[in-house]
C-alpha positions in Angstrom: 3.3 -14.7 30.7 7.1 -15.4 31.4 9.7 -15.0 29.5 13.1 -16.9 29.0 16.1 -15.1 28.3 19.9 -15.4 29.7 20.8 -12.6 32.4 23.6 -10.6 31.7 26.1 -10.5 34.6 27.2 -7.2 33.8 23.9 -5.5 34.1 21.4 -4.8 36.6 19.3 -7.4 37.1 16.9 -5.8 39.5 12.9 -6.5 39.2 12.1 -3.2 37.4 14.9 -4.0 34.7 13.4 -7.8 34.3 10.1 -6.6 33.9 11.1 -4.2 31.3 12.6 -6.4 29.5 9.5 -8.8 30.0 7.8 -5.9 28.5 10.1 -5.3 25.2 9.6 -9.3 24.4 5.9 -8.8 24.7 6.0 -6.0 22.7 8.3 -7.4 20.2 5.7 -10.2 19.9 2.7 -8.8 19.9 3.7 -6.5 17.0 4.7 -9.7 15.0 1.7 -11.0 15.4 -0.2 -7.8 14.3 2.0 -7.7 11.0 0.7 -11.8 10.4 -2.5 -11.0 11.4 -2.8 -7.7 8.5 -0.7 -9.6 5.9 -3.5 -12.6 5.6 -6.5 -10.1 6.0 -4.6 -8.2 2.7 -4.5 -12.1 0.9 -7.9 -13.0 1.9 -9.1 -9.3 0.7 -7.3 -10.1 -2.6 -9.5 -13.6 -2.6 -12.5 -12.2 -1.8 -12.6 -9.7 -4.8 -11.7 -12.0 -7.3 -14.4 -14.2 -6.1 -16.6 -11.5 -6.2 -15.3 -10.9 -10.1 -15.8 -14.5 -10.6 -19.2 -14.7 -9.8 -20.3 -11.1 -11.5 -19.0 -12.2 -14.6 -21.2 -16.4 -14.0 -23.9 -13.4 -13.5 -23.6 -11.7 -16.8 -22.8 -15.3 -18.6 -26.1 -16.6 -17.3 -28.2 -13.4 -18.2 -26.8 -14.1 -21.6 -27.7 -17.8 -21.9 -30.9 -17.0 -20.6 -31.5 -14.1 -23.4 -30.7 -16.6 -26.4 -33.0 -19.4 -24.8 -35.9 -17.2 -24.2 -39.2 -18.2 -27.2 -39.3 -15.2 -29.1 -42.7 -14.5 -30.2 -43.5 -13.5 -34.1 -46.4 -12.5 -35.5 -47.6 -14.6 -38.4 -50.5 -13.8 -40.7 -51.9 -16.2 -42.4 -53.4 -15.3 -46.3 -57.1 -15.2 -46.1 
């Protein structure tokens, strides 16, 4: 990968200094895209748990409109 950057005329501008320099922008870069990469894993955590809320409480909601739909059996006696 190579970089573009404007040389400065008064320093040394020998291979080992360009690469090191290559290496500083690569660094710089990569670490930029390591703060992207944790600060949409930390928003699709957040999304994930409230979806997980969501669909605990559609869990408990259900349970309860099952509950009040369910026949309830009574005994009856009948006078003889």
């Amino acid at each position: 990968m190579a970089f573009a950057y404007q040389l400065d005329l008064f320093e040394i501008n020998d291979p080992v200094t360009v690469l090191q320099k290559d290496f500083r922008l690569l660094d710089k870069k990569c670490q930029n895209v390591q703060r992207g990469l944790f600060a949409r894993f930390s928003t699709l955590e957040e999304i994930v748990e409230m979806l997980r809320d969501l669909c605990y409480q559609q869990k408990i909601e259900i349970d309860n409109l099952k509950s009040k739909l369910e026949p309830k059996a009574e005994m009856i006696e009948f006078p003889k």
